[in-house]
LOMAR-939050 format. One record per residue (C-alpha): x, y, z. Coordinates in steps of 0.001 Angstrom, whole numbers, padded with zeros to 6 digits, always signed. Example, Ala and Ser with C-alpha at 12.3 -4.5 7.8 and 13.67 -1.06 7.14 Angstrom:
LOMAR-939050
+012300-004500+007800+013670-001060+007140
This chain:
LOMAR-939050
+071334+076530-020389+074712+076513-020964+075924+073373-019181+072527+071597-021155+074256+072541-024193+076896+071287-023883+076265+067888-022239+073211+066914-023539+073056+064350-026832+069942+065286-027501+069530+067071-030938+066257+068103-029982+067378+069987-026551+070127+071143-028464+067827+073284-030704+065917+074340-028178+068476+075750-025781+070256+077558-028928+067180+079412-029495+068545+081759-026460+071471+081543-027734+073304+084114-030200+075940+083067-032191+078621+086369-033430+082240+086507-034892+084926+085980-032174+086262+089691-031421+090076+088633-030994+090459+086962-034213+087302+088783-036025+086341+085057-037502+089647+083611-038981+089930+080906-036272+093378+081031-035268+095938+082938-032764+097400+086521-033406+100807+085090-033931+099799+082378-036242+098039+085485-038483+101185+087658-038443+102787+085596-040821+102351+086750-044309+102682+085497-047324+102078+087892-050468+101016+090690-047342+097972+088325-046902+097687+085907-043904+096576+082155-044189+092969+083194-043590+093178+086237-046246+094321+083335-048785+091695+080882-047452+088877+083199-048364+089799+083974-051952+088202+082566-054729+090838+079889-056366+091099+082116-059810+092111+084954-057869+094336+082603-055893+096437+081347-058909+096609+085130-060215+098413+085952-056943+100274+082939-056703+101714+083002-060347+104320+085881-059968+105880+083400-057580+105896+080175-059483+107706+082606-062228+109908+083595-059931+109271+087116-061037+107776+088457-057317+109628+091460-056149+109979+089529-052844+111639+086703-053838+114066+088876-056666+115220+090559-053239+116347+086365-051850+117752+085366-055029+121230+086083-053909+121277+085668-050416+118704+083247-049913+118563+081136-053252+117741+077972-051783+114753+079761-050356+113715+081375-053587+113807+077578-055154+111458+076504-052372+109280+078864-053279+108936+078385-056635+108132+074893-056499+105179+075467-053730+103873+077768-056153+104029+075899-059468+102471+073170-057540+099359+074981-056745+099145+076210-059473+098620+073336-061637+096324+072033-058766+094115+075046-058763+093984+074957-062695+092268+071574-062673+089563+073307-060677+089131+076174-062378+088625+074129-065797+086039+072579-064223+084485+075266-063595+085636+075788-059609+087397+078921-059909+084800+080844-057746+085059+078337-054958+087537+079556-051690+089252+077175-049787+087597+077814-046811+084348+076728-048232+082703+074047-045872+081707+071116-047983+077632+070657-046244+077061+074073-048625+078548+072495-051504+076174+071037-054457+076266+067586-055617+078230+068304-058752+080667+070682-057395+081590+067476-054750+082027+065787-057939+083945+067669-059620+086187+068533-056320+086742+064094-056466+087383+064420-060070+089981+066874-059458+091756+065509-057285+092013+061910-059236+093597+064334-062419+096349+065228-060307+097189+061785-059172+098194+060229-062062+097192+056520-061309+096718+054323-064296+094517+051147-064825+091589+052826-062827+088020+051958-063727+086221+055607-062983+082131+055721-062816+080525+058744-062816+077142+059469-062766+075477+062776-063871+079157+064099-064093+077601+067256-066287+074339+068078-063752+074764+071892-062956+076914+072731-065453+076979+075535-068388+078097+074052-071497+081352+076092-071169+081982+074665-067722+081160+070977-069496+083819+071813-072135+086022+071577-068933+084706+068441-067879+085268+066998-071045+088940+068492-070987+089746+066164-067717+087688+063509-068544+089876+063236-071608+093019+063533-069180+091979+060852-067498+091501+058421-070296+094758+059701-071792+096471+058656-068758+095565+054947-069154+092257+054582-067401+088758+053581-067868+085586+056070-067381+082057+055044-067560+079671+057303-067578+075808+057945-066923+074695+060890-068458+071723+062565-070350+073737+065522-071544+073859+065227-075550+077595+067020-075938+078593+064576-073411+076885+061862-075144+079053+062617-078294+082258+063439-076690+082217+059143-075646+084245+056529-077885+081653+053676-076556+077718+053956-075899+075679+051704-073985+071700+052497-074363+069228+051005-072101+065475+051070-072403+063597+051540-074292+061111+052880-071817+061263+053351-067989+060682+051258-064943+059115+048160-066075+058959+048709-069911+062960+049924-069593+065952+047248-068246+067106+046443-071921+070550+047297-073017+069679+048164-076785+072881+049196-077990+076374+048705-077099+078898+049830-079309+080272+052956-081276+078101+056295-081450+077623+056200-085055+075568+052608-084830+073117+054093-082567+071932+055822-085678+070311+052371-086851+068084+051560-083690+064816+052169-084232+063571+051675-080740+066143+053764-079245+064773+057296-078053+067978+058589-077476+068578+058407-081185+066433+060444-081817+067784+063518-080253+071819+062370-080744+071309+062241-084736+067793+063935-085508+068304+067238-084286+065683+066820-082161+064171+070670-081338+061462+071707-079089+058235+072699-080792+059540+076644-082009+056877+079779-081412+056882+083398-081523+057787+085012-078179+054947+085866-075954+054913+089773-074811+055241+089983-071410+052052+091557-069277+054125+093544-067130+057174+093410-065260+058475+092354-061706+061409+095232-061277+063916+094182-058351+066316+096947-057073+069792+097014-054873+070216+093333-054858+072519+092172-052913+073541+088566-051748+076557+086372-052331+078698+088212-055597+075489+090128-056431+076009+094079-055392+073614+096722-055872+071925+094674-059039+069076+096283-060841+066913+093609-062992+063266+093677-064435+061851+090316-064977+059041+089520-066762+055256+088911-065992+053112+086135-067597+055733+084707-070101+057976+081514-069394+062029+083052-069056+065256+081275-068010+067837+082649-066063+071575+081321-067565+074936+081796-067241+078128+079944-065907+078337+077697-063042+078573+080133-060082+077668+083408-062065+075013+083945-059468+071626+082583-061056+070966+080540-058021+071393+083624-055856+069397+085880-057400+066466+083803-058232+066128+080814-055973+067822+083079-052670+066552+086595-052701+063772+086916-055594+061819+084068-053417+062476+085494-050120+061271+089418-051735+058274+087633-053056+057446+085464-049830+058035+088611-047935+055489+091194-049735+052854+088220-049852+052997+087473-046186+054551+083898-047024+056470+081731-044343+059274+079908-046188+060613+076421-044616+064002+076760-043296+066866+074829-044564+067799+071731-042820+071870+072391-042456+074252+070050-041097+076841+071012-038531+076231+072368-034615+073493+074839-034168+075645+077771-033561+078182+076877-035765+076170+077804-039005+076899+081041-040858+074564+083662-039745+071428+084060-042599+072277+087236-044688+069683+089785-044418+067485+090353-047466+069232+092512-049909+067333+094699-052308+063568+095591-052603+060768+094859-054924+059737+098552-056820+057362+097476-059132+055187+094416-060156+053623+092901-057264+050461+093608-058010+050406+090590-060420+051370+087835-058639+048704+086782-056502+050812+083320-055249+054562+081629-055113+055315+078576-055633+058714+077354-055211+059987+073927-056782+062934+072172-055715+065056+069243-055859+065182+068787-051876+063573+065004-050983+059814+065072-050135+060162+063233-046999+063601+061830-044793+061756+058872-043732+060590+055853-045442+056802+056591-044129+056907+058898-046508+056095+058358-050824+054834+059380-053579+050757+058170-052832+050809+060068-049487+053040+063227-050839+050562+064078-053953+047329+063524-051714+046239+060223-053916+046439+058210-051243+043765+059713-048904+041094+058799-051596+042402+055214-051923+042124+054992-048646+038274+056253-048610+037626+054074-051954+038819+050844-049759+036893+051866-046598+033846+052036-049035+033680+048573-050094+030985+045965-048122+033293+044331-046207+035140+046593-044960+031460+048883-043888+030180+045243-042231+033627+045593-039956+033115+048872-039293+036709+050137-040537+037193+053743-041317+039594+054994-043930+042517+054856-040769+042210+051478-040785+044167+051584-044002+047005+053903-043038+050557+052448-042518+050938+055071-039807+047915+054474-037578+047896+051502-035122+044530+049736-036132+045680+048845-039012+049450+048323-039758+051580+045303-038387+052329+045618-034788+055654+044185-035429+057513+046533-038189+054698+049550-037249+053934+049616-040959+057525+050635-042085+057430+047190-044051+061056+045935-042817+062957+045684-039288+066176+046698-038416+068913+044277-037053+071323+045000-034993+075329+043770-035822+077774+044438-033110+081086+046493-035006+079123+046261-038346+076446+048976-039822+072652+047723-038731+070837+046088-041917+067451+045895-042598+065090+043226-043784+061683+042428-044864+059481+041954-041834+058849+038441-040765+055195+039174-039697+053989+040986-043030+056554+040392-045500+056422+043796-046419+053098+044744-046715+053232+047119-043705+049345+045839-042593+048104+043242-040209+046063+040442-041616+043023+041727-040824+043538+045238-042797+044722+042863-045884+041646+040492-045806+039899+044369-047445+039694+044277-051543+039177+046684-053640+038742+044983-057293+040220+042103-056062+043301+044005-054746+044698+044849-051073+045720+048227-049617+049518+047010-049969+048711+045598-053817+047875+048933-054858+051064+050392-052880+053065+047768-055091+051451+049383-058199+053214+051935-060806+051760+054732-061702+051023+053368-064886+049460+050590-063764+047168+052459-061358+046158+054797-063984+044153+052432-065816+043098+050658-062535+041427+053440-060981+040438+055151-064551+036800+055356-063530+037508+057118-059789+038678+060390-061252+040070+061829-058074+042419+059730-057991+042887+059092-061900+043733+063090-062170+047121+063186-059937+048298+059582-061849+047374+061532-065114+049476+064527-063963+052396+062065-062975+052822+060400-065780+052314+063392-068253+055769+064337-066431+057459+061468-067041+057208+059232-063723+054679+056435-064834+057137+054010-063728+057425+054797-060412+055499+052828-057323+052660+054338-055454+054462+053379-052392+058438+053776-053403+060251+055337-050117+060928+058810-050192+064527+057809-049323+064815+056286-052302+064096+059082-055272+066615+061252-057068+066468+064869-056772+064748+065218-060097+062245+063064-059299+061175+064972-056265+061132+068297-057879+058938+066233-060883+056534+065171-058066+055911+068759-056403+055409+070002-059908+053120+067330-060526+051065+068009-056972+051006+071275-057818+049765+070798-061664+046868+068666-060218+045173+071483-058284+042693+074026-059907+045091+076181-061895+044459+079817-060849+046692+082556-062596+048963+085281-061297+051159+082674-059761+055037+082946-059253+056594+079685-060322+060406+079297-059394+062213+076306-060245+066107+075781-060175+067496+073270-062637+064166+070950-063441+065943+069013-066406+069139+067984-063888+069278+064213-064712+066274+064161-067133+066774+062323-070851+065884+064796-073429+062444+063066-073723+061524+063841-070721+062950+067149-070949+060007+067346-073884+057546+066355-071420+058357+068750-068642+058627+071709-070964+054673+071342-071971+053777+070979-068221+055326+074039-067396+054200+075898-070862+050637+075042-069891+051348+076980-066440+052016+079859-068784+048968+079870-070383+046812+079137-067462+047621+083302-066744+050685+082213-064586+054748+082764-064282+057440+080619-064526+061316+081777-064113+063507+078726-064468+067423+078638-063668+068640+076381-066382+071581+075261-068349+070290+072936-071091+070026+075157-074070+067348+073233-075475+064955+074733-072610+066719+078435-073374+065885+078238-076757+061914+078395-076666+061946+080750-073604+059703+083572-073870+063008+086039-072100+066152+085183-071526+068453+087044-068612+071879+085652-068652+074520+086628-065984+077812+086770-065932+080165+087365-067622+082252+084777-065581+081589+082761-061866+082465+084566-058258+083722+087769-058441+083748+087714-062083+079920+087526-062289+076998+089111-060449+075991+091042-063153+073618+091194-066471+075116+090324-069317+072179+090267-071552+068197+090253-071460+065654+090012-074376+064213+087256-076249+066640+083999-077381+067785+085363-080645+068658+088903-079250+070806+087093-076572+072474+084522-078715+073855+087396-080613+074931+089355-077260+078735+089804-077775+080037+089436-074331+077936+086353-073360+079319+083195-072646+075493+081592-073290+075594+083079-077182+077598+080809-079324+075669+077701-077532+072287+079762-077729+073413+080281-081405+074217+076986-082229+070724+075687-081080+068554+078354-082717+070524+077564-086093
């Protein structure tokens, strides 16, 4: 087993040799990677590994006594050793200024030693953006795209802050973003719409923010000058209350928290405070684990046995369970890795398409089945792409490419399979279809006119029945699991977890999304959303807000109650932006 592992090339063999396999830290070096006599050199009586595992705020704290010069250490060299002492400085000052970039960003709880595969989207982002501050170039065209995504509005303040460098320093920065404060912050806007997919594509503004004002078609408008607020309500009284004890994971230690039953509440709180951990980690895995549920494992990048070891579940569920009946957890990971894979066959749609086509005379005089019409099955997909639509061609020293097939042009069927109409259209004419388009082509078959319904009530009308998998945002998958799950027959005493559903959403269809998951409410069911746009925070039922800061500075609860008693919390960082939207 041994020698297979390490020959073979096989990923597959790979996994299935390391399942007798343990992976442990190394006993010499008790996981810091290097020799004994590399670690006995100290600086600040920590070695290189010590400092690699610190959180960067705590990093500058330690470093700064240095770059002042004022380190008992180096007042000892000043005499003897001054060149030394100069040396010293310098390094220091240097890092310093580096690490402060970060931590205005909102960084500061990152360690050096923190592999990049764990490593969100927008914290790679920022890590880029940091590192173009420092460099001082000049004439640079920078594009960004969701620069805000993930981010507090006190970590976007940051943003803004080297955004501003950036431009100060004699470059360019265009930006796509949804974030309003963002929105504001820019000297130039460029509008495009006025709808999505096919209705969208037109720039309808181009010029200073205060013009916008005068487009009438504009929906951005709307929310940039109207003041634009979600439909205010009382509070709804939660029916009882899900009471998690000792919680443990990440910068959470020993944390006591009660969250509500039957109500719709948002978890807040700086980039890194630990939101993510406590709801999305270990309240899921408590849940899944009292209700018997399996949850799928991650799919991590790096060697087998090179991944950190899964930390055991931390805390225990004391009270509560006896509501919640069924989780559901809602993500932003893709709904397929392969290109087989989209939105008709994801939400189920497409198996009754299939049936409606194998219905029709013609196809019932030759005998076809719904199979026939799968893109996956022999029978009835082109022989020469095997229904993926395109083939691959090889280039010697350049990246393959792909392009349309030659045989089906993209249709992914044989002839044969294409010579079936339903209403005058083919298998792959419907695939071609929006979801607006199919709505009101299949309005009379209403299992398959429910899940369009559901998809465009949150806001995906424009995409195709048969776009890729590969080729939707994050947002969008999360959107379509909601919307799968939306479609079924709502039962109550569900669990609904979601982590960041507005990322990359316009305000409008920030609307949208909020009534979807407001009607989950009052179907009898749950819903505990990690969030950041205060727009979403503002009509919660609960809000639990941790903090006060990211790392080792959060982990805690800062405040808990309804919006208005945690807009007025005094040591939240949430408040004055809570505040500012409640009025």
């Amino acid at each position: 087993m041994l020698s297979t592992f390490a020959t073979t090339q096989s990923p597959t063999i790979k996994k299935r040799v390391a399942r007798y396999m343990v992976s442990s830290e190394c006993p010499l070096c008790q996981g810091k990677r290097l020799r004994r006599e590399s670690l006995s050199v100290r600086f600040a009586g920590l070695d290189i590994a010590e400092i690699s595992r610190m959180p960067l705020a705590r990093l500058a704290g330690t470093l700064r006594p240095y770059a002042e010069g004022a380190a008992a250490s180096l007042v000892k060299m000043v005499i003897a050793h001054p060149e030394r002492v100069l040396v010293a400085q310098q390094i220091a000052q240097d890092l310093i200024a580096r690490i402060a970039v970060l931590v205005d960003l909102g960084l500061g709880y990152l360690s050096l030693e923190r592999s990049t595969p764990t490593l969100s989207p927008g914290e790679l982002q920022r890590l880029r953006l940091a590192t173009q501050v420092r460099s001082n170039l000049f004439g640079v065209v920078y594009v960004l795209d969701e620069s805000s995504a993930g981010l507090h509005p006190a970590d976007t303040e940051g943003l803004l802050r080297a955004l501003d460098r950036l431009k100060a320093a004699g470059n360019s920065l265009f930006v796509v973003e949804h974030d309003l404060d963002v929105i504001r912050h820019a000297d130039w806007i460029v509008d495009v719409g006025p709808a999505a997919g096919e209705q969208g594509g037109f720039v309808l503004y181009s010029g200073p923010p205060g013009g916008l004002e005068r487009v009438e078609e504009s929906q951005t408008r709307r929310y940039l000058f109207g003041n634009h607020v979600l439909a205010s309500r009382p509070p709804r009284p939660p029916r009882g209350w899900l009471r998690l004890t000792g919680v443990t994971r990440n910068n959470l230690n020993g944390l006591d928290v009660a969250l509500p039953l039957g109500v719709f509440t948002t978890v807040t709180g700086v980039s890194g405070s630990g939101k993510s951990s406590l709801v999305s980690q270990v309240l899921v895995e408590l849940v899944a684990e009292q209700l018997g549920h399996d949850l799928p494992a991650d799919d991590e990048e790096g060697e087998e046995l090179e991944r950190p070891v899964a930390p055991p579940v931390g805390g225990r569920i004391t009270g509560g369970m006896e509501a919640i009946k069924r989780l559901v957890r809602v993500d932003q990971k893709p709904i397929g890795r392969t290109p087989r894979s989209n939105l008709a066959t994801y939400t189920g749609l497409f198996d009754h398409v299939r049936k409606l086509f194998a219905a029709t005379k013609t196809a019932r005089a030759r005998d076809y089945d719904a199979g026939r019409f799968s893109f996956n099955v022999a029978k009835g997909r082109c022989e020469t792409c095997e229904g993926e639509g395109f083939v691959m061609v090889e280039l010697l020293f350049l990246p393959s490419v792909y392009a349309p097939c030659p045989t089906c042009h993209g249709a992914r069927y044989n002839a044969k399979t294409l010579d079936i109409t339903y209403r005058d259209k083919s298998i792959a004419d419907v695939l071609g279809m929006t979801v607006d388009a199919a709505w009101g082509f299949f309005a009379d078959e209403p299992q398959v006119a429910r899940p369009l319904n559901v998809l465009r009530e949150v806001g995906l009308g424009y995409l195709r029945l048969g776009q890729p998998a590969t080729e939707l945002s994050g947002g969008e998958a999360q959107r379509i699991k909601l919307a799968t799950e939306l479609q079924r027959t709502q039962r109550g005493n569900t669990l609904y977890v979601l982590d960041e559903p507005t990322t990359g959403l316009h305000p409008a269809d920030v609307d949208r999304l909020m009534a979807q998951l407001d009607g989950l409410v009052e179907a009898g069911n749950t819903v505990i959303v990690v969030e950041h746009e205060m727009r979403i925070v503002a009509v919660s039922d609960w809000v639990i807000d941790m903090g006060p800061g990211a790392g080792d500075e959060g982990g805690r609860v800062v405040a808990a109650g309804t919006p208005a008693e945690v807009s007025r919390a005094p040591k939240s960082r949430t408040a004055p932006y809570l505040a500012r939207i409640l009025g």
